[in-house]
C-alpha positions in Angstrom: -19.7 33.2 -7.5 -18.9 31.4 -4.2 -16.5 34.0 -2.8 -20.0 36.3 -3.7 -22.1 34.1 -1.7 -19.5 34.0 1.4 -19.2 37.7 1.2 -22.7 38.4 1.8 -23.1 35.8 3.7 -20.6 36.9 6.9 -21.8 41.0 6.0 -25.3 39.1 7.1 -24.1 37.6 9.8 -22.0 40.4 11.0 -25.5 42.2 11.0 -27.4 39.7 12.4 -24.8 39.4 15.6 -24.6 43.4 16.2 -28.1 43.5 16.0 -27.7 40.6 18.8 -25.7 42.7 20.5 -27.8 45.8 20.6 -30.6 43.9 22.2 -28.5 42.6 24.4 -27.2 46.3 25.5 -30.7 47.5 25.8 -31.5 44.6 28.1 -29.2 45.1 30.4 -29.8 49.0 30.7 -33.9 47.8 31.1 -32.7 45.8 33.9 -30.1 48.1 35.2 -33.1 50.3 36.3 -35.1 48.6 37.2 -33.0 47.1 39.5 -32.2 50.6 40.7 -35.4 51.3 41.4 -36.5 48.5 43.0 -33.2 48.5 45.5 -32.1 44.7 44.7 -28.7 43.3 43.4 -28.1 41.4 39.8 -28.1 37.6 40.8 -28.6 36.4 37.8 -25.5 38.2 36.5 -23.4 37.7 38.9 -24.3 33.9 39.5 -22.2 32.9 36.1 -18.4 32.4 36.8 -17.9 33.8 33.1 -18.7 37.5 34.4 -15.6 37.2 36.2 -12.8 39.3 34.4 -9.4 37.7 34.8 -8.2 41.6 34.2 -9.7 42.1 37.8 -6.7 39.8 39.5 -4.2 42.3 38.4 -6.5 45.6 40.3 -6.9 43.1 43.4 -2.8 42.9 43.4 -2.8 46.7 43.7 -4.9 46.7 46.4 -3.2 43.5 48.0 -0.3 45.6 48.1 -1.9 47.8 51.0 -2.1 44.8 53.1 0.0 42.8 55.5 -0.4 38.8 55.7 -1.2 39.3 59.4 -4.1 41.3 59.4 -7.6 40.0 59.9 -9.6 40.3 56.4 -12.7 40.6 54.9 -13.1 40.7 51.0 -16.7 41.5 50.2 -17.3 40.1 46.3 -14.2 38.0 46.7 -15.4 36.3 43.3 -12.5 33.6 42.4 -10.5 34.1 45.9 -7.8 36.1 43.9 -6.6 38.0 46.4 -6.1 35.1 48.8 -3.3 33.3 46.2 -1.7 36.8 45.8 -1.5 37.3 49.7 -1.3 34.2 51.5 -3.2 35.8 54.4 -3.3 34.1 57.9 -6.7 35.1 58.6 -9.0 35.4 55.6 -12.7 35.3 54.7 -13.9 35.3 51.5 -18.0 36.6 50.9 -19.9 36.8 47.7 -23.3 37.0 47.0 -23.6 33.7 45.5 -21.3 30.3 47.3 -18.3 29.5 45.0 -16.5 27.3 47.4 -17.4 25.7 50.0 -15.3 28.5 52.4 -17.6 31.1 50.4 -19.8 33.2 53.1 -22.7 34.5 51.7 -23.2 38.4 51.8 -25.2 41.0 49.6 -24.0 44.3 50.4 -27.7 45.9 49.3 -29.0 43.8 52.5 -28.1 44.7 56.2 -25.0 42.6 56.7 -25.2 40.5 59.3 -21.7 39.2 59.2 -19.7 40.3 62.3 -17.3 42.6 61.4 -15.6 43.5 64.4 -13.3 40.2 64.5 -11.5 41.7 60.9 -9.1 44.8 61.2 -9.0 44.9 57.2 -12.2 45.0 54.5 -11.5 44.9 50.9 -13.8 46.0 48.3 -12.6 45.3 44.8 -14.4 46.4 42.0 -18.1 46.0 44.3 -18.9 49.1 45.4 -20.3 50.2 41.8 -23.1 47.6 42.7 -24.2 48.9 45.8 -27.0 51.3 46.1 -26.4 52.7 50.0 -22.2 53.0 49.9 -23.0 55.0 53.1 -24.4 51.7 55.0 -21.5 49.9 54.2 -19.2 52.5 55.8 -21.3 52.9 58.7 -21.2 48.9 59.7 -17.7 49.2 58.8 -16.8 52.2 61.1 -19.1 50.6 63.7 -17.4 47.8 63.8 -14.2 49.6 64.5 -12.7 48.0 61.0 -9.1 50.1 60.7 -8.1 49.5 57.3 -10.6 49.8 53.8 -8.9 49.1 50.3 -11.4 49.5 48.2 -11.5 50.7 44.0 -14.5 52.7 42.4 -14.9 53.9 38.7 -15.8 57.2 39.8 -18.0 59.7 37.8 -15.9 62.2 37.0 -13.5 60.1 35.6 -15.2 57.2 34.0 -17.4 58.4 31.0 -18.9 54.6 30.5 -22.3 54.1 30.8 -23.0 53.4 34.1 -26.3 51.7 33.2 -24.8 49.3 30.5 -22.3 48.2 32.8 -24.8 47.4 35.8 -23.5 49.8 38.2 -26.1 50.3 40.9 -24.6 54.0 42.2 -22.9 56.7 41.0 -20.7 58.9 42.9 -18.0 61.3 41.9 -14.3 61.1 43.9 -15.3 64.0 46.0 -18.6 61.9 46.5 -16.8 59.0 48.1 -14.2 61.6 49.8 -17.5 62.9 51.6 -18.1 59.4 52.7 -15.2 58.4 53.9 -14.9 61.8 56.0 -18.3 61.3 57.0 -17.0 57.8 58.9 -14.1 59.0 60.0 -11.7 57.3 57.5 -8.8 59.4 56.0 -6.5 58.1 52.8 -3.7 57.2 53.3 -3.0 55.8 49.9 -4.1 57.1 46.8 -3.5 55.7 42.7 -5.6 55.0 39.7 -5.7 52.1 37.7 -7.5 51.3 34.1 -9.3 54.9 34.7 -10.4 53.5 38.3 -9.6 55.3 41.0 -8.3 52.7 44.3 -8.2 54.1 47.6 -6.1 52.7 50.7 -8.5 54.2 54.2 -7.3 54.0 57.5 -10.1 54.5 60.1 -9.4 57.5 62.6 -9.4 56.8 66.0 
């Protein structure tokens, strides 16, 4: 009788949690537009440590790889500072949207950044440009500022079938998308690989 009772007791709970986890889905796809409506970025989310994925250190690696220890960087949504222990950069400023650390500089990519970019030869976008809703005013500050070198990853459209909504991405642009972007500023790849389905992309700025 007891094995019974435990039986139907974990089926209940296993219903009980995925109906948990449904709510929990439709939540985030409520928020996830209205968020895209309104133009604003997921503090909340992004606030908890625990939304860091420690899968992400092994992406920022890849895109570490493009860069020498000697150039000037930027690393907009620099979360846990990965990509400083990988490289051991000279020059290196981390930004977030919230302060981790106390070297943490405050930036929100769906404001007008007001950082000033022309003192880094090197920006790094790792996994960020999902949530930003204007990927073109990012470019533009970025070309601007005469910034030579962009690593950056994107899930794009056309090859990630994921819900772009339960996820919390903010835009949604194919690879030919971004391509048009990047020509449209003047940056050409030089590098090009995929990782996890995510497409990571090595720009050098044309001058």
């Amino acid at each position: 009788m007891s094995n019974i009772i435990k039986k139907v007791s974990n089926k209940l709970k296993n219903v009980i949690n995925g109906f948990k986890h449904n709510k929990r889905l439709k939540q985030r796809e409520k928020v996830n537009k209205y968020l895209i409506e309104t133009r604003q970025t997921d503090l909340n989310r992004w606030k908890k440590n625990n939304e860091l994925d420690e899968l992400w250190n092994e992406r920022t690696a890849i895109l570490g790889g493009y860069i020498s220890k000697q150039s000037k960087i930027i690393e907009f949504g620099a979360g846990n500072m990965f990509l400083k222990t990988f490289l051991n950069p000279i020059d290196y400023t981390p930004t977030d949207i919230v302060k981790r650390f106390e070297e943490t500089v405050v930036c929100d990519l769906n404001k007008p950044i007001i950082i000033d970019l022309s003192k880094y030869d090197t920006a790094v976008l790792s996994g960020v440009l999902e949530y930003v809703h204007n990927i073109d005013a990012v470019f533009e500050q970025l070309e601007k500022n005469h910034v030579k070198q962009v690593v950056l990853s994107y899930c794009c459209s056309d090859l990630v079938s994921l819900s772009r909504d339960l996820n919390g991405w903010l835009s949604d642009l194919s690879k030919s998308d971004l391509q048009e972007v990047f020509n449209t500023y003047n940056y050409k790849v030089k590098d090009y690989q995929e990782w996890q389905n995510q497409s990571i992309f090595n720009l050098n700025l044309n001058v």
